[in-house]
C-alpha positions in Angstrom: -17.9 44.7 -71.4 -21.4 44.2 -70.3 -23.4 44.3 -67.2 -24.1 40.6 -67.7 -20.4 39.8 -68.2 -18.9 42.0 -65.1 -21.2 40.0 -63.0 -20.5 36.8 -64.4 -16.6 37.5 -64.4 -17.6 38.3 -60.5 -19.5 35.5 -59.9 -16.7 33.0 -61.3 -13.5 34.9 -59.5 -15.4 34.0 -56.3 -16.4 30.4 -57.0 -12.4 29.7 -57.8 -11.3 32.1 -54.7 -13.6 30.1 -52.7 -12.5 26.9 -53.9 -9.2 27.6 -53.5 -9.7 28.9 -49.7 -11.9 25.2 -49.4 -8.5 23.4 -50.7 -6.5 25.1 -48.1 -8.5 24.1 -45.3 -9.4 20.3 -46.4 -5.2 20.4 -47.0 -4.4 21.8 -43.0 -7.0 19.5 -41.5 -6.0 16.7 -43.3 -2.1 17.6 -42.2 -3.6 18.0 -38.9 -5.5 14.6 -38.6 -2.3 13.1 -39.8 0.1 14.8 -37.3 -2.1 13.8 -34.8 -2.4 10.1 -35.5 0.0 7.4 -33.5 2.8 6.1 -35.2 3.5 2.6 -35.4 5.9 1.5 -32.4 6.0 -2.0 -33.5 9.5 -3.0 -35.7 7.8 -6.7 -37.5 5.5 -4.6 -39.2 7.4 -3.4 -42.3 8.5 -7.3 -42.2 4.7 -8.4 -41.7 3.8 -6.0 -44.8 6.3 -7.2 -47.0 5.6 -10.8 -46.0 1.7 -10.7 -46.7 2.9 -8.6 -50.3 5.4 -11.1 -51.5 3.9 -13.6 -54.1 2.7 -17.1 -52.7 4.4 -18.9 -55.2 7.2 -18.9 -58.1 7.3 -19.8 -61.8 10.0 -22.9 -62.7 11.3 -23.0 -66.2 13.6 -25.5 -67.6 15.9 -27.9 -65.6 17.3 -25.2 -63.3 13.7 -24.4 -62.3 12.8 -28.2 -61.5 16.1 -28.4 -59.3 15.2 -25.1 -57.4 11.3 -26.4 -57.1 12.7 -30.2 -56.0 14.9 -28.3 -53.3 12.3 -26.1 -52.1 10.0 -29.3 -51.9 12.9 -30.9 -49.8 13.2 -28.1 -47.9 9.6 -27.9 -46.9 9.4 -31.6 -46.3 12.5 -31.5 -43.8 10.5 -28.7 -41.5 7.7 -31.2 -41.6 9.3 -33.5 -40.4 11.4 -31.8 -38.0 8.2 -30.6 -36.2 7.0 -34.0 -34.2 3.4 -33.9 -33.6 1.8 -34.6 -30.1 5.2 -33.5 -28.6 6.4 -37.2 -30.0 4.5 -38.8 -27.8 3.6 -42.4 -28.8 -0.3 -43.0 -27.3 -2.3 -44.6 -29.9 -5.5 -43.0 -28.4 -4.0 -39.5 -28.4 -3.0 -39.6 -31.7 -6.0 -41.3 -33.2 -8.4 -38.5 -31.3 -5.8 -35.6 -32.7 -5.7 -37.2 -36.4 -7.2 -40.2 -37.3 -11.1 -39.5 -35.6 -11.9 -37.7 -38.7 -12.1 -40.4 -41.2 -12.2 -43.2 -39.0 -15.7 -42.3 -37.2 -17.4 -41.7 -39.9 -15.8 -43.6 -43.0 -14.7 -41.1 -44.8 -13.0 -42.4 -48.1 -14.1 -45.8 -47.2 -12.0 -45.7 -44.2 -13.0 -48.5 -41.9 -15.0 -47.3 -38.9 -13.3 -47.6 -35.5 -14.3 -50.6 -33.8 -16.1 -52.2 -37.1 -15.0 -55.6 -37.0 -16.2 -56.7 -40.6 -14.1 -53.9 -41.9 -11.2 -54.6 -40.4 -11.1 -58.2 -40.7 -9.3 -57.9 -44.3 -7.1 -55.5 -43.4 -6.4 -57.2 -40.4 -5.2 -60.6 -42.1 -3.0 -58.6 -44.5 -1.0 -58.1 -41.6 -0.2 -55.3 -38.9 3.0 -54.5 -40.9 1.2 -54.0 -44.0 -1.9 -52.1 -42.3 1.4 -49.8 -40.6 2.9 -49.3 -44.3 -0.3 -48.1 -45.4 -1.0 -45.9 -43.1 2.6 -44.1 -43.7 2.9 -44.2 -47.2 -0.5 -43.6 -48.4 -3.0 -46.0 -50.2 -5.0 -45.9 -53.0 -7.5 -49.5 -52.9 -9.1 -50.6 -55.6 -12.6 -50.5 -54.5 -11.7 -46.5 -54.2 -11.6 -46.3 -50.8 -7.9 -43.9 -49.9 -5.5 -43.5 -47.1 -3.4 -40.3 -47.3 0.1 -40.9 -46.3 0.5 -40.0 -41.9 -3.4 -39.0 -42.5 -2.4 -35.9 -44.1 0.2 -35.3 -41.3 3.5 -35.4 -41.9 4.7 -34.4 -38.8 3.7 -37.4 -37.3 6.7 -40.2 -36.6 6.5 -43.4 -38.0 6.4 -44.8 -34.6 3.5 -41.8 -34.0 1.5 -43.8 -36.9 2.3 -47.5 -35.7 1.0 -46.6 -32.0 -2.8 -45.5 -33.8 -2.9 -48.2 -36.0 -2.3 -51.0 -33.7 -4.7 -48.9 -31.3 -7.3 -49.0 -33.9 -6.5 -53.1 -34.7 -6.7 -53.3 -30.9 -10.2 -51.9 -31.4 -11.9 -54.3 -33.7 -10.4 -57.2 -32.4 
C-alpha cells in the first residue's frame, strides 16, 4: 500500500470512530433530556388523544347504513333537546338578546327588523300562531327572505320561541 492510501485509510477510520463516539453522546443526552422530562400526571389525556384522533364522521352504505345514520341523527337531536337554553327560562327579551338580535337588528335573510312596523304588519295579520309556527319549524318565503327553525337553536323550548316572538310582535305594535 501507498503513502497516500495509509493516510487516507487513517483519515477515514477516524472520521467513522468519530462519528460513532458523536452517536453515542447525541444518543445519552437525548436519554438524558428524556429521563428528565415530567411525565404526564393527568388520566383524560390518553382519552383526550384518542378523542381528537378518531374520525369526525362515518361512511353509510345500504339500508343498514341509513338506519344507523337516522339513529345517530335521533340521537343527536334528543341531546339537543334535552339541553334547555337560557336555563328554560321564558323572558322574551332574554331570549331575543341571546338568539334572535342577530338577524333581527340587522335583517339578515330578510328578517324583519325589531320594532319595524311596516315589516311586521304582514306577518302580524297572518296571525301570532302562524308567526310562532314559523319561528319553530323553519321558513323558507317566497320573496327569499328565511327563518331557520328555533333560529338555529334547538335547544330552545317551544314555549322559549313563543315568549321572543310575541316579544318581538309586542315591539312593532
Amino acid at each position: 500500500m501507498s503513502k497516500s492510501d495509509q493516510s487516507f485509510l487513517r483519515q477515514f477510520s477516524l472520521l467513522i470512530a468519530g462519528l460513532g463516539v458523536l452517536t453515542l453522546v447525541l444518543i445519552f443526552t437525548a436519554w438524558t433530556i428524556y429521563e428528565h422530562e415530567p411525565k404526564e400526571v393527568d388520566p383524560n389525556v390518553a382519552h383526550q388523544l384518542a378523542a381528537s384522533l378518531a374520525p369526525n364522521g362515518a361512511v353509510y352504505a345500504g339500508n343498514t347504513g341509513r338506519a344507523a345514520m337516522e339513529a345517530a341523527q335521533e340521537a343527536a337531536a334528543k341531546a339537543a333537546a334535552a339541553q334547555v337554553a337560557f336555563g328554560g327560562s321564558t323572558d322574551g327579551k332574554t331570549i331575543f338578546n341571546g338568539v334572535c338580535t342577530g338577524c333581527h337588528t340587522a335583517g339578515v335573510l330578510g328578517a324583519p327588523k325589531l320594532g319595524d312596523k311596516a315589516m311586521w304588519a304582514p306577518r302580524i295579520a297572518e296571525g301570532l300562531s302562524t308567526l310562532i309556527q314559523h319561528a319553530i319549524e323553519g321558513y323558507h318565503g317566497p320573496d327569499g327572505n328565511t327563518m331557520p327553525p328555533k333560529g338555529n337553536n334547538p335547544a330552545l323550548s317551544d314555549a322559549q320561541v313563543k315568549a321572543a316572538v310575541t316579544w318581538m310582535v309586542d315591539q312593532a305594535k
